[in-house]
CHARMM internal coordinates of N, CA and C (Angstrom, degrees):
IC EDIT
DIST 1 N 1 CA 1.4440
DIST 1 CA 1 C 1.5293
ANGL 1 N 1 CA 1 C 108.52
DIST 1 C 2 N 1.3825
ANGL 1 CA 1 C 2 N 103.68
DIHE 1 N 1 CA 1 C 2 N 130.76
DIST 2 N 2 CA 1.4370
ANGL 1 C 2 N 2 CA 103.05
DIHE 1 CA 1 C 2 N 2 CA 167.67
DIST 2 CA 2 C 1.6042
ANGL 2 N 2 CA 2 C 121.26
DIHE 1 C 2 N 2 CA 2 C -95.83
DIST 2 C 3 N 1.4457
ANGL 2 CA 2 C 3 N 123.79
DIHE 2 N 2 CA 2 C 3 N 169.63
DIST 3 N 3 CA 1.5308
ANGL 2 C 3 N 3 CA 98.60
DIHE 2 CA 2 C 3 N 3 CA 172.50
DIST 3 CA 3 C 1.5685
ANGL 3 N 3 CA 3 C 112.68
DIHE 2 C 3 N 3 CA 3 C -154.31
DIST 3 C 4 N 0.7695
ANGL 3 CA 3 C 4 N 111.93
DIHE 3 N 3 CA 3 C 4 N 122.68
DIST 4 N 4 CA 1.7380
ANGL 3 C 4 N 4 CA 121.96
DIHE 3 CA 3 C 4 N 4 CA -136.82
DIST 4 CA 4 C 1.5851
ANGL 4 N 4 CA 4 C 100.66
DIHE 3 C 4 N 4 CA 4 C -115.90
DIST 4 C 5 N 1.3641
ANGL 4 CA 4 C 5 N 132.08
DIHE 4 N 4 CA 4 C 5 N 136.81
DIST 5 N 5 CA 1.5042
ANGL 4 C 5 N 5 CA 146.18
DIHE 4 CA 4 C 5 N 5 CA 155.94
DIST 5 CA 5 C 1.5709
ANGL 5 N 5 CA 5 C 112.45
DIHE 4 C 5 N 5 CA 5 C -45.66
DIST 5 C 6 N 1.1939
ANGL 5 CA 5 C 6 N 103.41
DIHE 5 N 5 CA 5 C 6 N -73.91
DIST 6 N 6 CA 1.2375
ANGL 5 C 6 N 6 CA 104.73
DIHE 5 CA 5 C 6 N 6 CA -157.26
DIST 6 CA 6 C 1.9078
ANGL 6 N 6 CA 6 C 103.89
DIHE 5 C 6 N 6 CA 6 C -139.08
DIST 6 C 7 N 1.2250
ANGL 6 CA 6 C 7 N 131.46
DIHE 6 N 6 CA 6 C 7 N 111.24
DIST 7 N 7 CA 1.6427
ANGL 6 C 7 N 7 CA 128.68
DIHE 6 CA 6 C 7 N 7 CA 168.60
DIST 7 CA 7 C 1.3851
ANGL 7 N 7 CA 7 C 111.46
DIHE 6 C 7 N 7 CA 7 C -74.71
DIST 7 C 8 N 1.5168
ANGL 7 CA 7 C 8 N 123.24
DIHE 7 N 7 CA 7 C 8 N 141.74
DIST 8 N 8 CA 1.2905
ANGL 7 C 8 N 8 CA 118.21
DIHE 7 CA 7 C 8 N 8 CA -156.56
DIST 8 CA 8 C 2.1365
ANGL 8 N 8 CA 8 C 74.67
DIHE 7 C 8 N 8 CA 8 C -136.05
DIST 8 C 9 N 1.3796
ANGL 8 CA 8 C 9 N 95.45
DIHE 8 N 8 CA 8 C 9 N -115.60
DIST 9 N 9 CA 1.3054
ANGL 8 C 9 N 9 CA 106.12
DIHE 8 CA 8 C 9 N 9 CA 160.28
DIST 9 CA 9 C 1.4413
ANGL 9 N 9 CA 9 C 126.04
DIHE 8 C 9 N 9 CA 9 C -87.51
DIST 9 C 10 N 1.3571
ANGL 9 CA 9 C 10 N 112.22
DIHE 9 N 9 CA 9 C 10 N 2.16
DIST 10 N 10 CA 1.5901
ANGL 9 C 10 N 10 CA 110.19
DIHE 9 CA 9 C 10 N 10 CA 174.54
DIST 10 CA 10 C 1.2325
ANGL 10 N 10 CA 10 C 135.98
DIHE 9 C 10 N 10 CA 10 C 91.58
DIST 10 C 11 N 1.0284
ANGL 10 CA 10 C 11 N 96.73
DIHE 10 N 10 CA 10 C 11 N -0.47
DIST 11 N 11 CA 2.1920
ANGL 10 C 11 N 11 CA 124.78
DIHE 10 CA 10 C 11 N 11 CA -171.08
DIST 11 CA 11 C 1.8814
ANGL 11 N 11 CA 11 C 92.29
DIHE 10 C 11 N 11 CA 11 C -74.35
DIST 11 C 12 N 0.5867
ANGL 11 CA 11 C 12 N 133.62
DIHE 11 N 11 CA 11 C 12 N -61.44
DIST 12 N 12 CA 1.6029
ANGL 11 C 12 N 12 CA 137.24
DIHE 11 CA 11 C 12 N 12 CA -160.20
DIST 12 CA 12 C 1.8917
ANGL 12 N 12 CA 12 C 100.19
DIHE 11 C 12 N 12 CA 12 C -79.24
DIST 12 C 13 N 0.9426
ANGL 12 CA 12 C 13 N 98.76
DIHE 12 N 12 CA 12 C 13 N -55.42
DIST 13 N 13 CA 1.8796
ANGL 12 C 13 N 13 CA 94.01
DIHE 12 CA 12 C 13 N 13 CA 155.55
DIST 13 CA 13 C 1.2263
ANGL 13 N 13 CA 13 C 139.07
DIHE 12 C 13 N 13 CA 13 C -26.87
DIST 13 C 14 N 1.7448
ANGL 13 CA 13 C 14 N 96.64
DIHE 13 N 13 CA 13 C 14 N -63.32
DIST 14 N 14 CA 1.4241
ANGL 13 C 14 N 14 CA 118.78
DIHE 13 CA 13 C 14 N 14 CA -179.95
DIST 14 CA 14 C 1.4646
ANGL 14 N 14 CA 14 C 115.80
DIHE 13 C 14 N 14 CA 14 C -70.23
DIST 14 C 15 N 1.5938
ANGL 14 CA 14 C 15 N 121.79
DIHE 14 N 14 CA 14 C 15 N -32.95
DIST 15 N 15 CA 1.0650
ANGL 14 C 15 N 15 CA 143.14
DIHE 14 CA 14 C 15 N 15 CA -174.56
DIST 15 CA 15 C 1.5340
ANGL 15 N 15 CA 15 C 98.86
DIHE 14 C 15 N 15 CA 15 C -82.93
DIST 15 C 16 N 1.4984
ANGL 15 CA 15 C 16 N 151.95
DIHE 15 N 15 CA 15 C 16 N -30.09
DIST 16 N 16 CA 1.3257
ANGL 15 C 16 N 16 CA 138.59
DIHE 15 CA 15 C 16 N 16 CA 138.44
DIST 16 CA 16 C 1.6401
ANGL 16 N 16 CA 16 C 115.92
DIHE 15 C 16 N 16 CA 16 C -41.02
DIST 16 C 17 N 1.6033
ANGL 16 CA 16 C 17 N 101.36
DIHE 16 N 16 CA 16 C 17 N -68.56
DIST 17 N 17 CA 1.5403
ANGL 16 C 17 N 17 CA 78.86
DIHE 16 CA 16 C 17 N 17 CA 172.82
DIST 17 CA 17 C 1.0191
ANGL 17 N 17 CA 17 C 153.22
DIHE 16 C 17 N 17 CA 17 C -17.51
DIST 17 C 18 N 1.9073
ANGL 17 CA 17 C 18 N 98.48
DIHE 17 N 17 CA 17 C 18 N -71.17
DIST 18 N 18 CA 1.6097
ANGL 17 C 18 N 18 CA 105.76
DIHE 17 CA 17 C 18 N 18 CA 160.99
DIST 18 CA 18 C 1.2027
ANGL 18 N 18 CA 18 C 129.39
DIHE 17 C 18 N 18 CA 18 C -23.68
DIST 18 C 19 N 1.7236
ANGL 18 CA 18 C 19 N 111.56
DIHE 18 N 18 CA 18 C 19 N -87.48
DIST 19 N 19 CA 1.0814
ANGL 18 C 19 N 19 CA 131.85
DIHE 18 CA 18 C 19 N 19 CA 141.78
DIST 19 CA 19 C 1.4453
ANGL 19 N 19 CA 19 C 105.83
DIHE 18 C 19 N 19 CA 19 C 10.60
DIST 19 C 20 N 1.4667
ANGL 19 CA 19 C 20 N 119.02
DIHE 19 N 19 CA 19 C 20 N -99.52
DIST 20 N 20 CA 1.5078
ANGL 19 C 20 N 20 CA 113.21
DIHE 19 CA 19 C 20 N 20 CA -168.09
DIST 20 CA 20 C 1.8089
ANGL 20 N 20 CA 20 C 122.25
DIHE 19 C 20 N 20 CA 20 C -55.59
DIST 20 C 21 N 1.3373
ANGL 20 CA 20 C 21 N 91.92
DIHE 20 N 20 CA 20 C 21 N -25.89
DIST 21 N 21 CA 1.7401
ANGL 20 C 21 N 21 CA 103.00
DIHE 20 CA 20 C 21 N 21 CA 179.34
DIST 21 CA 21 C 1.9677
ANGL 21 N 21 CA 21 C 99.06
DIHE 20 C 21 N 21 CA 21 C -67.80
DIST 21 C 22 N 1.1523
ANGL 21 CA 21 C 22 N 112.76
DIHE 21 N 21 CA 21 C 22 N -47.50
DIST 22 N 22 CA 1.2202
ANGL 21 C 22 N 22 CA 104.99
DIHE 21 CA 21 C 22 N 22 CA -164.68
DIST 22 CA 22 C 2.0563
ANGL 22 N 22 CA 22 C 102.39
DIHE 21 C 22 N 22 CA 22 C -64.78
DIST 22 C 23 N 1.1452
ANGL 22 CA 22 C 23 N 98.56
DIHE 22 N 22 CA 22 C 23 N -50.74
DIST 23 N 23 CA 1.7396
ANGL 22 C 23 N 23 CA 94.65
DIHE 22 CA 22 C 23 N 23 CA 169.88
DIST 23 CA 23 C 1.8133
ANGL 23 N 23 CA 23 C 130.39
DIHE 22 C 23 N 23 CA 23 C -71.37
DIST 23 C 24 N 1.3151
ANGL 23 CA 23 C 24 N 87.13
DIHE 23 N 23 CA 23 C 24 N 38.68
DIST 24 N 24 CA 1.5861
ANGL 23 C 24 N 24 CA 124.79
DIHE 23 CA 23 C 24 N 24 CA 172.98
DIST 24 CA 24 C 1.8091
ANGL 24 N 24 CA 24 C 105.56
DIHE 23 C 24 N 24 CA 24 C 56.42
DIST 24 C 25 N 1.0376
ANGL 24 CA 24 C 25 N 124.67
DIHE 24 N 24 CA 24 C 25 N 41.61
DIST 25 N 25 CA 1.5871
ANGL 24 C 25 N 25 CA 121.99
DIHE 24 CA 24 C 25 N 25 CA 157.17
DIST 25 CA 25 C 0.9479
ANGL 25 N 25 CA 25 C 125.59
DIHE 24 C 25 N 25 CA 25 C -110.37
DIST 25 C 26 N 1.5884
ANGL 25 CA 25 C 26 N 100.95
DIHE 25 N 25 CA 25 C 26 N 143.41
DIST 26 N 26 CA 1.1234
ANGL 25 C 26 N 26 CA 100.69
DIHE 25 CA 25 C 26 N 26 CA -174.62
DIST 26 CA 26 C 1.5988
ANGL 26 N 26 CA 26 C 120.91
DIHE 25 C 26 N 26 CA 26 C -84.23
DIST 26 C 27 N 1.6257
ANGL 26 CA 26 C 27 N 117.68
DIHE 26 N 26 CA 26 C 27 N 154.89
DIST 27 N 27 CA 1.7795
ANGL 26 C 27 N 27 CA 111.91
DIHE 26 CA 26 C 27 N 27 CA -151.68
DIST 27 CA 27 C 1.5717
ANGL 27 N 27 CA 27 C 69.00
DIHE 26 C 27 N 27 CA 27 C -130.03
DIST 27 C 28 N 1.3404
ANGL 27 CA 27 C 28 N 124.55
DIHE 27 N 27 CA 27 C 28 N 126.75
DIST 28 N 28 CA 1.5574
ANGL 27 C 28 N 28 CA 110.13
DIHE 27 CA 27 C 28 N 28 CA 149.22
DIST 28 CA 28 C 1.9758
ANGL 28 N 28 CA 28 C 100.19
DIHE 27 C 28 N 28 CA 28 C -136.97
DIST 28 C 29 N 1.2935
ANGL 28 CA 28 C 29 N 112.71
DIHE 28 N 28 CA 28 C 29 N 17.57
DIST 29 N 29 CA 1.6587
ANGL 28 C 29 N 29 CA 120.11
DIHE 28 CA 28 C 29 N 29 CA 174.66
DIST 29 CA 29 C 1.2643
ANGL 29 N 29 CA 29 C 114.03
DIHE 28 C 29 N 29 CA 29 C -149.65
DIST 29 C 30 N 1.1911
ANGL 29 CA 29 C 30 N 115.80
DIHE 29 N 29 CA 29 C 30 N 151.12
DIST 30 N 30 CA 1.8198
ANGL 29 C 30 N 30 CA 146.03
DIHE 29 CA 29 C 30 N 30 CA -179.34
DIST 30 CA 30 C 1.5076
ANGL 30 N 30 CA 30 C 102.93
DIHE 29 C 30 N 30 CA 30 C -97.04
DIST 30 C 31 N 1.3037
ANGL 30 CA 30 C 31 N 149.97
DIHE 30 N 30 CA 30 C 31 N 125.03
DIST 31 N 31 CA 1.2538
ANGL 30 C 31 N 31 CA 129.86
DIHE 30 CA 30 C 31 N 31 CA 132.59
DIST 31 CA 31 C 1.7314
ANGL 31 N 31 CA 31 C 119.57
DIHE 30 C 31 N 31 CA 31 C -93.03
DIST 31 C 32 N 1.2320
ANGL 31 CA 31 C 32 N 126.89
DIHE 31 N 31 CA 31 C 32 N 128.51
DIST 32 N 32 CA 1.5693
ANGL 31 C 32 N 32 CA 110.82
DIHE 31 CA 31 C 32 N 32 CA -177.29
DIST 32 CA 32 C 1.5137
ANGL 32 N 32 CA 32 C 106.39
DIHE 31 C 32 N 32 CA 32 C -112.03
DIST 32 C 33 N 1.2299
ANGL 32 CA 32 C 33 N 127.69
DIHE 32 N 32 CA 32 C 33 N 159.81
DIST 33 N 33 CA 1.1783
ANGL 32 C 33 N 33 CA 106.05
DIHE 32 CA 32 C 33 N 33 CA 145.53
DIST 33 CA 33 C 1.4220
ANGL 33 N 33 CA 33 C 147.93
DIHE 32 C 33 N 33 CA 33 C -120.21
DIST 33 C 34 N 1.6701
ANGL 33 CA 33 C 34 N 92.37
DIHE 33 N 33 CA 33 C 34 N 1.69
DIST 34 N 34 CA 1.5059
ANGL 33 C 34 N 34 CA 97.78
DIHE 33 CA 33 C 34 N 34 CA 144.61
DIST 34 CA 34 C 1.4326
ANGL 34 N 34 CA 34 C 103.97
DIHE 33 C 34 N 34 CA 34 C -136.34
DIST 34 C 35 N 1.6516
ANGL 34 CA 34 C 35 N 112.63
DIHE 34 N 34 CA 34 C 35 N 147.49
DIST 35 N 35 CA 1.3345
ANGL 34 C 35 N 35 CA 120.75
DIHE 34 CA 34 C 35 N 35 CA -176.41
DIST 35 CA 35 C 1.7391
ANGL 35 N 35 CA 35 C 95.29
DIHE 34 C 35 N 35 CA 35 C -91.51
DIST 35 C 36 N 1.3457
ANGL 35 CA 35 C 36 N 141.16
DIHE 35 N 35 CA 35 C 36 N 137.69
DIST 36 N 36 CA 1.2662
ANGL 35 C 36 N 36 CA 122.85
DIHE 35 CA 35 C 36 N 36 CA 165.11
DIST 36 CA 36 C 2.1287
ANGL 36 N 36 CA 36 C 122.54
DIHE 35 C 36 N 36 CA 36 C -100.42
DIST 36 C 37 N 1.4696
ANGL 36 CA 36 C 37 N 85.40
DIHE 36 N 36 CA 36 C 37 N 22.59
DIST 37 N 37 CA 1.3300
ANGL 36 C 37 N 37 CA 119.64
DIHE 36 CA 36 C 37 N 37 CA -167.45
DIST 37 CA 37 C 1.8382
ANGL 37 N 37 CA 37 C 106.61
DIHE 36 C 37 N 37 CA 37 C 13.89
DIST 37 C 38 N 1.3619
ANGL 37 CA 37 C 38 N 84.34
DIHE 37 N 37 CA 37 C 38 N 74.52
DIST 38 N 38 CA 2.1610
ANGL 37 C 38 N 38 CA 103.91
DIHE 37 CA 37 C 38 N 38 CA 167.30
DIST 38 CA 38 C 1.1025
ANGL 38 N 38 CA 38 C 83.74
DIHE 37 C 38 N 38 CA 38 C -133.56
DIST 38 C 39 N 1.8603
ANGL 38 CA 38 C 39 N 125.56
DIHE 38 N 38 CA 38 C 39 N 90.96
DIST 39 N 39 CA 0.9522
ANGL 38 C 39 N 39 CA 128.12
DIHE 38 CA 38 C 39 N 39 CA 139.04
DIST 39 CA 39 C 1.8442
ANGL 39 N 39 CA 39 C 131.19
DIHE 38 C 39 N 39 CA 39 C 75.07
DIST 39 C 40 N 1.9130
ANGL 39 CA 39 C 40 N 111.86
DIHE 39 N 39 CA 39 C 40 N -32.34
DIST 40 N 40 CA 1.2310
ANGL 39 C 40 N 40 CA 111.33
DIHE 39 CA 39 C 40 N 40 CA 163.83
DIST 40 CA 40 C 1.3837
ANGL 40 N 40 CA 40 C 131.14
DIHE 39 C 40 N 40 CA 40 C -34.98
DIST 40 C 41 N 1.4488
ANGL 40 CA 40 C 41 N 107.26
DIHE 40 N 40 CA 40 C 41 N -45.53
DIST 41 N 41 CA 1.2916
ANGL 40 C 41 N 41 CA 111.42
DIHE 40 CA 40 C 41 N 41 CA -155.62
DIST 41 CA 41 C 1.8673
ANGL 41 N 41 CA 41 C 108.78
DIHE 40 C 41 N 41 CA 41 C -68.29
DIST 41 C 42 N 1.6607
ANGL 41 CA 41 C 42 N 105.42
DIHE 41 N 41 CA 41 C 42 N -33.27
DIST 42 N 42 CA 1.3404
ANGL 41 C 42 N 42 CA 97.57
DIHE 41 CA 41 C 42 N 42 CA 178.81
DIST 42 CA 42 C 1.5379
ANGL 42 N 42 CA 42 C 109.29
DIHE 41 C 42 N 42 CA 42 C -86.00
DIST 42 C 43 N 1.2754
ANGL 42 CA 42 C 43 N 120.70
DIHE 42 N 42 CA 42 C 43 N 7.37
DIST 43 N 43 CA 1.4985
ANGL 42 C 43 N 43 CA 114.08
DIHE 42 CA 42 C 43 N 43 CA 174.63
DIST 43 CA 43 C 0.9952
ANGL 43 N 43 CA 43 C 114.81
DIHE 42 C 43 N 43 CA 43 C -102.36
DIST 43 C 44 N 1.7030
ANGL 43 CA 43 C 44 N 128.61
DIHE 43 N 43 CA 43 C 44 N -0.65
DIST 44 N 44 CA 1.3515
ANGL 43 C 44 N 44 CA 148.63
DIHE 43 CA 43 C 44 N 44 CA 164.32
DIST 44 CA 44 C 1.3977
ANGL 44 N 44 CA 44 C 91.41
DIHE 43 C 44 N 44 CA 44 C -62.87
DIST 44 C 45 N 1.1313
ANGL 44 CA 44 C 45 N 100.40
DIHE 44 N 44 CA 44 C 45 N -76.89
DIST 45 N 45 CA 1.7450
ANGL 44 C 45 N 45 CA 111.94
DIHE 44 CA 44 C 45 N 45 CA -164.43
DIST 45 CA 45 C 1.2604
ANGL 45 N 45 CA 45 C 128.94
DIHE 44 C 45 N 45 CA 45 C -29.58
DIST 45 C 46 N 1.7149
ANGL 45 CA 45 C 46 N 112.07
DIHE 45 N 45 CA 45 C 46 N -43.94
DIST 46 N 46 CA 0.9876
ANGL 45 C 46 N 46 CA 116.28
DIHE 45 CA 45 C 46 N 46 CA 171.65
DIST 46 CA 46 C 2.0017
ANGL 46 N 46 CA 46 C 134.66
DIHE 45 C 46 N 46 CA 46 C -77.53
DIST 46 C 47 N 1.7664
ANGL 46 CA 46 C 47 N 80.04
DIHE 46 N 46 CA 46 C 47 N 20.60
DIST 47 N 47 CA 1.6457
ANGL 46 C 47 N 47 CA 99.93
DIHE 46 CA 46 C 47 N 47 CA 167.00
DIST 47 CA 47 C 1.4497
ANGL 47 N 47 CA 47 C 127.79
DIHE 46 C 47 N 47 CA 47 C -126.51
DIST 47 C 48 N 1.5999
ANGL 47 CA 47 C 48 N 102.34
DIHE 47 N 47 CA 47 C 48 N -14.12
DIST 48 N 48 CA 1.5648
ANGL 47 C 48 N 48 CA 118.34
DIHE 47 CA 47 C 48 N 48 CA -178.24
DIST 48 CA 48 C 1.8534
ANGL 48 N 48 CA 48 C 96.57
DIHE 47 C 48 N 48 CA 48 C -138.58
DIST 48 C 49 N 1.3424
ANGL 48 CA 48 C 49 N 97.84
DIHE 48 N 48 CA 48 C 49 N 162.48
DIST 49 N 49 CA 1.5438
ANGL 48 C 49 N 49 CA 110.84
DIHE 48 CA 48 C 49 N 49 CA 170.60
DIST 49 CA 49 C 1.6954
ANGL 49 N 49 CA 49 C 124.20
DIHE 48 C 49 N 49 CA 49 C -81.45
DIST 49 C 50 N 1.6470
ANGL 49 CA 49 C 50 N 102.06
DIHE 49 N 49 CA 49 C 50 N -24.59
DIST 50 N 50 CA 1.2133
ANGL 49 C 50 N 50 CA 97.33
DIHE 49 CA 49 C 50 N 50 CA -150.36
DIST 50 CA 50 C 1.6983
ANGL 50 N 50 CA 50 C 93.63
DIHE 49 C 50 N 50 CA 50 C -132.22
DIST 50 C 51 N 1.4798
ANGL 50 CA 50 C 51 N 115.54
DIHE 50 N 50 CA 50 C 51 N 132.12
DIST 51 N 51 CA 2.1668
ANGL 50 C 51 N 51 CA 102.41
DIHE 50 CA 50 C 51 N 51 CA -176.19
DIST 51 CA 51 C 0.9110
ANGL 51 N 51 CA 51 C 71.50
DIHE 50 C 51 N 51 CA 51 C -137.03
DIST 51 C 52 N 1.6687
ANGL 51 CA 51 C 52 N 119.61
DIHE 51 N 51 CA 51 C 52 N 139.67
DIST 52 N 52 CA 1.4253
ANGL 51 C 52 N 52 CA 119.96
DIHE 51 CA 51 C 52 N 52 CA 137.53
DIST 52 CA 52 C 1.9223
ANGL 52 N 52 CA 52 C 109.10
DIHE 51 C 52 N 52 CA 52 C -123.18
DIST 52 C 53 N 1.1368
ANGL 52 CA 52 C 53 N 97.53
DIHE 52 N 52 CA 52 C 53 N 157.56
DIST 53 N 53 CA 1.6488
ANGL 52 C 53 N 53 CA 98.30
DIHE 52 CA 52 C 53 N 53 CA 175.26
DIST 53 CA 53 C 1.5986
ANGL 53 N 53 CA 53 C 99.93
DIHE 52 C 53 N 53 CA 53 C -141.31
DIST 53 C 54 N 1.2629
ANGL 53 CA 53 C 54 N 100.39
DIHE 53 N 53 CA 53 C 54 N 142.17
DIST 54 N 54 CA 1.8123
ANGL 53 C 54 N 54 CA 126.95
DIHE 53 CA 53 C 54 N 54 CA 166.14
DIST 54 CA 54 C 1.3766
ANGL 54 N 54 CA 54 C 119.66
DIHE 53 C 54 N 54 CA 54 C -34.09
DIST 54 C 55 N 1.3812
ANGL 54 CA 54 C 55 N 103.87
DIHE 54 N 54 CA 54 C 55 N -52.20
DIST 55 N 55 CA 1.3215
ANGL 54 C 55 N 55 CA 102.24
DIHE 54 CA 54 C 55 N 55 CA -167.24
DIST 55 CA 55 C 1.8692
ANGL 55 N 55 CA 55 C 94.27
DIHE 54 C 55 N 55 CA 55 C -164.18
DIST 55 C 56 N 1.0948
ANGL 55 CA 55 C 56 N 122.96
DIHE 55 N 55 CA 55 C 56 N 129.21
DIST 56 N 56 CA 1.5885
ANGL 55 C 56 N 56 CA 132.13
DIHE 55 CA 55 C 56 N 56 CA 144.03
DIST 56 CA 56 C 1.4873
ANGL 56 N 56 CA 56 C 124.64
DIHE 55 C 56 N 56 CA 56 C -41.40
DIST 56 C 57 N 1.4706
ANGL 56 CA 56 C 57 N 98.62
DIHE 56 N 56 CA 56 C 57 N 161.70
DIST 57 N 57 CA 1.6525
ANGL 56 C 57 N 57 CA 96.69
DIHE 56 CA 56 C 57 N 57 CA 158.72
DIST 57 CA 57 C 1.4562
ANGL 57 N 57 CA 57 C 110.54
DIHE 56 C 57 N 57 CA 57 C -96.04
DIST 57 C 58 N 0.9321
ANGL 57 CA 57 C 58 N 123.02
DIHE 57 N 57 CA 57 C 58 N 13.03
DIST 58 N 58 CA 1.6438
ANGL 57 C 58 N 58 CA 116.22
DIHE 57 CA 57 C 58 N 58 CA 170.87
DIST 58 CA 58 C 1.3843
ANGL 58 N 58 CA 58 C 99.19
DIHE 57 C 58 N 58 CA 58 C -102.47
DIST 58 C 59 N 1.4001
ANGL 58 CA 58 C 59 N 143.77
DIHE 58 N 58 CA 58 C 59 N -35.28
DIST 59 N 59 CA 1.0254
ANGL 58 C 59 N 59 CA 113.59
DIHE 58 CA 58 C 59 N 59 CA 164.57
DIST 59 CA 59 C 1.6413
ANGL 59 N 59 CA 59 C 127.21
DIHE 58 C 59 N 59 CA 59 C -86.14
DIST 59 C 60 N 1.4077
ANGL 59 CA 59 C 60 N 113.75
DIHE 59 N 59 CA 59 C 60 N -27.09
DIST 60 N 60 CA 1.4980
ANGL 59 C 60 N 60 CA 102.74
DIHE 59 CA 59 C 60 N 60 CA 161.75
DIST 60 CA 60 C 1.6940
ANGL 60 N 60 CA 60 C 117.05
DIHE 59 C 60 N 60 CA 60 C -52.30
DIST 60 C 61 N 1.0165
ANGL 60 CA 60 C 61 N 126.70
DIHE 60 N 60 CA 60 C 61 N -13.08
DIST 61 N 61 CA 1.4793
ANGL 60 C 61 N 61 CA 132.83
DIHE 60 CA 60 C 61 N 61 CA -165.63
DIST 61 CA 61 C 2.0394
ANGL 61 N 61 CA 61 C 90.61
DIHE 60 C 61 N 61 CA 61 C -82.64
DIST 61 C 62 N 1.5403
ANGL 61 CA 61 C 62 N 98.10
DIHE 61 N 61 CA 61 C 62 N -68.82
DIST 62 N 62 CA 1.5174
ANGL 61 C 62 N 62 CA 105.66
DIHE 61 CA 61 C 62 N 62 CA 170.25
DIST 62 CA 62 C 1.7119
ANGL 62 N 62 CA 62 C 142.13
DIHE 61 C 62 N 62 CA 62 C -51.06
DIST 62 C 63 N 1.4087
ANGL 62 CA 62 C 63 N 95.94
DIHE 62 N 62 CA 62 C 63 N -20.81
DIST 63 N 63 CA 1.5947
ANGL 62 C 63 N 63 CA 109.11
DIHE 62 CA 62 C 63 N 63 CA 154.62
DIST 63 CA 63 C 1.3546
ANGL 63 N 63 CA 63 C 117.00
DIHE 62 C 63 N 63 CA 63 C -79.84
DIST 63 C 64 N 1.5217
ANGL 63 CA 63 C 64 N 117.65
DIHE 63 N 63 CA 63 C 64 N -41.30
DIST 64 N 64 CA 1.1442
ANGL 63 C 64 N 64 CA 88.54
DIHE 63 CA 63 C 64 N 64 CA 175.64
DIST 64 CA 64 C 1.5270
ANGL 64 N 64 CA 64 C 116.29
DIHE 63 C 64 N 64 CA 64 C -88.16
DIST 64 C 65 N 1.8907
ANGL 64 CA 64 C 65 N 142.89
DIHE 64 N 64 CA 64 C 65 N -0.04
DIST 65 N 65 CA 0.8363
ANGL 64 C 65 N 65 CA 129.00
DIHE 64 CA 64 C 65 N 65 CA 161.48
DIST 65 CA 65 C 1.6758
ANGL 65 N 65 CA 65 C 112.77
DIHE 64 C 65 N 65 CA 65 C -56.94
DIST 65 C 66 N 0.8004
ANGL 65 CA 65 C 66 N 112.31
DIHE 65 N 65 CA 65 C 66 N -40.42
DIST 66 N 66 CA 1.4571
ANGL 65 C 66 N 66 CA 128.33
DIHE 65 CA 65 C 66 N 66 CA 169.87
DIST 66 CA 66 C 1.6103
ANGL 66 N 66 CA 66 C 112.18
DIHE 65 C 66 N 66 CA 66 C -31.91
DIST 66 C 67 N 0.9461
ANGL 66 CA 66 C 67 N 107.63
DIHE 66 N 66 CA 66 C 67 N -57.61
DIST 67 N 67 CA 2.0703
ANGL 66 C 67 N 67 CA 127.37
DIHE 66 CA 66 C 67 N 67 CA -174.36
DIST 67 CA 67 C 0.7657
ANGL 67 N 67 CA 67 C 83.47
DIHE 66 C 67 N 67 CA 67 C -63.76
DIST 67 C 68 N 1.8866
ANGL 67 CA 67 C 68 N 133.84
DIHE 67 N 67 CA 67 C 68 N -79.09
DIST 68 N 68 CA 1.1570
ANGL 67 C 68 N 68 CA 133.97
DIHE 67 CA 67 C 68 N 68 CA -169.66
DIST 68 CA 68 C 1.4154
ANGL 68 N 68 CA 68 C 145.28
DIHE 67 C 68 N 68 CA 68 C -14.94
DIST 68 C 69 N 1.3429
ANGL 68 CA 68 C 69 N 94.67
DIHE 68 N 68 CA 68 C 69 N -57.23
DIST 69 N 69 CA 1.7486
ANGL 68 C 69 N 69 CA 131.51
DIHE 68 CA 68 C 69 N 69 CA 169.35
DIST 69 CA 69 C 1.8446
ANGL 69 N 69 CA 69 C 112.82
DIHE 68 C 69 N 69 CA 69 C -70.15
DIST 69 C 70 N 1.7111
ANGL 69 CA 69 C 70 N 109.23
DIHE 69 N 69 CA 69 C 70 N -24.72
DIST 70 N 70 CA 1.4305
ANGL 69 C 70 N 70 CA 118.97
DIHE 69 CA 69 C 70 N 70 CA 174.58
DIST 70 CA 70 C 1.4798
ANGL 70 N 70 CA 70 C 98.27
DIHE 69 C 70 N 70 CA 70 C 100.74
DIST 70 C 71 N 1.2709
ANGL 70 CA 70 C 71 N 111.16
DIHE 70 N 70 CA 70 C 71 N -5.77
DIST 71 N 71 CA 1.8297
ANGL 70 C 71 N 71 CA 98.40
DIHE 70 CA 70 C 71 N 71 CA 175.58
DIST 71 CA 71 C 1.1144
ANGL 71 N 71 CA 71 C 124.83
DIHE 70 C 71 N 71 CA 71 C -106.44
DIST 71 C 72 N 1.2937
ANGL 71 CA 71 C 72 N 111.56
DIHE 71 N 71 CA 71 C 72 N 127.13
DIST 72 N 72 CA 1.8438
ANGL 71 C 72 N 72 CA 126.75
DIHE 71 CA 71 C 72 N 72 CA -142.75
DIST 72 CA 72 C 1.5792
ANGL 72 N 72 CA 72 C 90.94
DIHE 71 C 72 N 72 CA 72 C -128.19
DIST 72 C 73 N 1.4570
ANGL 72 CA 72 C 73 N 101.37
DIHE 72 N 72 CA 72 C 73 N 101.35
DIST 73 N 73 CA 1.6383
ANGL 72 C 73 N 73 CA 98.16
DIHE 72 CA 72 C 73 N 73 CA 173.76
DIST 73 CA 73 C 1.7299
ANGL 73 N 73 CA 73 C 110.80
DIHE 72 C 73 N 73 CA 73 C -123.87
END
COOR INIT
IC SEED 1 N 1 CA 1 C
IC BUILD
């Protein structure tokens, strides 16, 4: 398992993988914790089976419209 800050386009991800694959582990998951959904996430994929992330930028975008507006749920 890898476990990642932030997915952008996925280059620094993929480049752990390697990395850990070549020093014989096995990588078969992503954890992120924010996806910034430009595209990383499907270029992850096509190195591991399994990505999950915390939270998006569409919904960090919507919490904070949320604050914005004064409604705090």
């Amino acid at each position: 398992m890898i476990i990642d800050d932030v997915i952008t386009t996925g280059g620094s991800t993929i480049t752990a993988i390697e990395y850990a694959r070549k020093a014989g582990l096995v990588i078969d998951r992503v954890i992120a914790l924010i996806d910034r959904e430009e595209g990383g996430k499907e270029n992850i994929l096509q190195h591991v089976d399994h990505l999950q992330s915390v939270f998006t930028r569409t919904e960090i975008m919507a919490l904070r419209a949320q604050k914005a507006a004064g409604r705090h749920e």
